[in-house]
C-alpha positions in Angstrom: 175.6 68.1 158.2 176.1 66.3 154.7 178.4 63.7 156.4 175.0 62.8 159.4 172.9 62.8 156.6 175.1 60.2 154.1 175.6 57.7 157.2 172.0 57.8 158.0 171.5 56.7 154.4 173.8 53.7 154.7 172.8 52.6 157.6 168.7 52.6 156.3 168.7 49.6 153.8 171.1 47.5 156.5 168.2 48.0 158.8 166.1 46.7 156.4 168.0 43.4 155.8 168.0 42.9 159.1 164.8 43.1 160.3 164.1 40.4 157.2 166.7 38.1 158.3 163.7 36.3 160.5 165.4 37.4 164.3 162.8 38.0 166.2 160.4 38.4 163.5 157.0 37.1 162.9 156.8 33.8 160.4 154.3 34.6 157.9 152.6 32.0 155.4 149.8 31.2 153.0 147.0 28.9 154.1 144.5 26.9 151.5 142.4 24.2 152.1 140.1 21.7 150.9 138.2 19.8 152.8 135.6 17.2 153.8 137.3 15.6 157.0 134.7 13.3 159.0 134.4 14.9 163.1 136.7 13.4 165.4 134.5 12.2 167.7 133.6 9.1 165.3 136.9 8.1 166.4 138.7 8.1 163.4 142.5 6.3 163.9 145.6 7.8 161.5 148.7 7.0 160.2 151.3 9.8 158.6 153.1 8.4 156.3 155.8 10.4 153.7 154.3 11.7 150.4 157.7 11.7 148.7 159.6 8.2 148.4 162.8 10.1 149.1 161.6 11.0 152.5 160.4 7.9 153.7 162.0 6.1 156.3 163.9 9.2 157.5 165.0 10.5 161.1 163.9 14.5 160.1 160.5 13.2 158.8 159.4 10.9 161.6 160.4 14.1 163.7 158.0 16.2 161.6 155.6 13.6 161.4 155.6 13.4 164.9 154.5 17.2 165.2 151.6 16.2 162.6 150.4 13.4 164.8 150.4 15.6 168.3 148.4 18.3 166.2 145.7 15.6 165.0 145.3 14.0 168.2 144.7 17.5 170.5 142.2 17.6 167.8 140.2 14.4 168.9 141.8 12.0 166.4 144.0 8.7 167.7 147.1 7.6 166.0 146.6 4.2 165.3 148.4 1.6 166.8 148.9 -0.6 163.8 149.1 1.6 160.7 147.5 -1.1 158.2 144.2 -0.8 159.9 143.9 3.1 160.1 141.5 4.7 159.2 143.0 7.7 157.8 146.3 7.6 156.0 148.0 11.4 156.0 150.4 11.9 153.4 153.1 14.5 154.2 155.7 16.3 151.8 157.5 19.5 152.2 160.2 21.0 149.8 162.2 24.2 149.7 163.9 25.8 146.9 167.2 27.2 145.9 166.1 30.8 146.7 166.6 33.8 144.7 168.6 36.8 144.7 166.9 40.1 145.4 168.7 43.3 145.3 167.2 46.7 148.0 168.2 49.8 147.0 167.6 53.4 148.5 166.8 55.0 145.3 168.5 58.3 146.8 171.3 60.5 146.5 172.7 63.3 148.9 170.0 65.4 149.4 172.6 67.9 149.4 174.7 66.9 146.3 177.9 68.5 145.8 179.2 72.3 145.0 178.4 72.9 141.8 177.4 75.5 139.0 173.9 75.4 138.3 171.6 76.5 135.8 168.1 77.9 136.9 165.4 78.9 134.5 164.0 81.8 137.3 164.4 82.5 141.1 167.8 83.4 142.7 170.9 83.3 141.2 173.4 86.1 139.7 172.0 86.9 136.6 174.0 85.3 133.4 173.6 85.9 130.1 171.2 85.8 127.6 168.6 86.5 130.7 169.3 83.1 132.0 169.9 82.6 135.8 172.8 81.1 137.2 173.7 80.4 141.2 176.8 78.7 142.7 175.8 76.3 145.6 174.4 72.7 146.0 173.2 71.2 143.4 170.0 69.5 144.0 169.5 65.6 142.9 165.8 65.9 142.6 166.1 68.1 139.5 169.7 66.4 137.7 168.7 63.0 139.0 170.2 60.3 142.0 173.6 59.4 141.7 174.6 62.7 140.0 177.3 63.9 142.8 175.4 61.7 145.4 175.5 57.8 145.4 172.6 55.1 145.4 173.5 52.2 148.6 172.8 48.9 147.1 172.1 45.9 149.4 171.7 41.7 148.0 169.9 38.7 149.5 168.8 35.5 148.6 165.0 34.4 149.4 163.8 31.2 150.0 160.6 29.9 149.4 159.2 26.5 151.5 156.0 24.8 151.1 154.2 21.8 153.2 151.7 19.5 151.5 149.1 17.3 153.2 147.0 15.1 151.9 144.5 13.0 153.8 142.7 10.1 152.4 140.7 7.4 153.4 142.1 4.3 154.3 139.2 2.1 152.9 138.5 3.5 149.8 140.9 6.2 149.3 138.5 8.8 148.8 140.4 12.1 149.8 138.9 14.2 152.2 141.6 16.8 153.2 144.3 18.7 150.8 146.3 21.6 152.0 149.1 23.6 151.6 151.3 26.1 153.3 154.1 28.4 151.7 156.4 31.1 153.1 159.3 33.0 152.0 162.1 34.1 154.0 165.8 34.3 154.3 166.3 31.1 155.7 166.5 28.0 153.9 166.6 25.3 157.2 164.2 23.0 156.9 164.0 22.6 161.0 163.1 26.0 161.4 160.7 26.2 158.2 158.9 23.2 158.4 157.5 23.0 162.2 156.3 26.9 161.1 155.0 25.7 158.2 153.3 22.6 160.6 151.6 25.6 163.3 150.3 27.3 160.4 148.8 24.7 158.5 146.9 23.8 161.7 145.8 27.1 162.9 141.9 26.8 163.0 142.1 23.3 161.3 140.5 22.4 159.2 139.1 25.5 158.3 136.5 26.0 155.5 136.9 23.9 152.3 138.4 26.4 149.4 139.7 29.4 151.3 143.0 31.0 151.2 144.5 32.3 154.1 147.2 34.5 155.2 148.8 33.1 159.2 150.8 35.0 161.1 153.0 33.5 163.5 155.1 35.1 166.5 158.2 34.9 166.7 159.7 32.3 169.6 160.0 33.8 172.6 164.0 35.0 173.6 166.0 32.0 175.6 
């Protein structure tokens, strides 16, 4: 019985990692925007360019870029064909860290314990001494404490957390009109599978209302 019940315990917190390691999980972020974007239907051209000098230029962000452009135009907006004459000018950065280590614990013992001689202020027992109480048997970890005899399952992994930025302004005057952001954490640290998330999310219901916080829930891509 002790021996079903101590691999049960080992194998709980390995679940746990696992259904946080992002397979076939849901990608979860955090949504706020600000904004004061003009309707498409004036016409409006665009141009993404990279917000961060050391992204400029680069294969990954014209692919990125290029999932920021299809978004604006199923929206109504036209990438313009000469970028010096847009009309809008969307600025684009996205960064993610070095992660951090979290530790998971059970925080439980063996139910069961070990044998033991135990002490008992009243109840069942043999009687001892001095009127106290005293039974051999299990000892129980909720009254001496986890670990005592039983053994706490300890578990480590790092956490990453990624953010996209966009900024649009416009062209003429540079008067900004749109500034959002989108963050998640999980326990992957690839930029080509955080950033097109982090892309969906930022434009679920686009633009949304100006100053509101949102939590989006993605599903998880569908099994090849």
């Amino acid at each position: 019985m002790t021996m079903f019940r101590r691999i049960g315990m080992l194998a709980t917190p390995a679940l746990a990692l696992f259904a946080l390691s992002g397979c076939a999980t849901s990608f979860k972020a955090d949504v706020a925007r600000f904004q004061q974007l003009p309707p498409p239907s004036q016409g409006q051209t665009f141009t993404v360019v990279a917000d961060d000098t050391r992204l400029a230029g680069g294969l990954e962000f014209s692919q990125y870029a290029g999932l920021v452009s299809s978004r604006l135009s199923q929206l109504g907006y036209t990438a313009a064909s000469d970028p010096a004459k847009s009309d809008l000018v969307v600025r684009m950065r996205y960064i993610v860290d070095n992660g951090r280590e979290k530790v998971r614990s059970t925080g439980f013992g063996d139910p069961w314990g070990g044998w033991g001689y135990g002490r008992f202020g009243g109840g069942w027992g043999y009687p001892g001494f001095y009127g106290r109480r005293y039974a051999y048997g299990f000892y129980d970890p909720f009254l001496f404490g986890p670990g005592f005899g039983g053994y706490n399952d300890v578990s480590s992994y790092t956490v990453y957390t990624s953010q996209l930025e966009l900024k649009i302004d416009r062209a003429g005057d540079g008067k900004r009109v749109f500034e959002g952001t989108a963050s998640a954490q999980s326990l992957s640290n690839k930029l080509t599978y955080l950033v097109p998330n982090l892309i969906e999310a930022m434009f679920t219901n686009f633009p949304g209302q100006s100053g509101e916080n949102v939590k989006i829930t993605l599903p998880p891509e569908p099994k090849a």
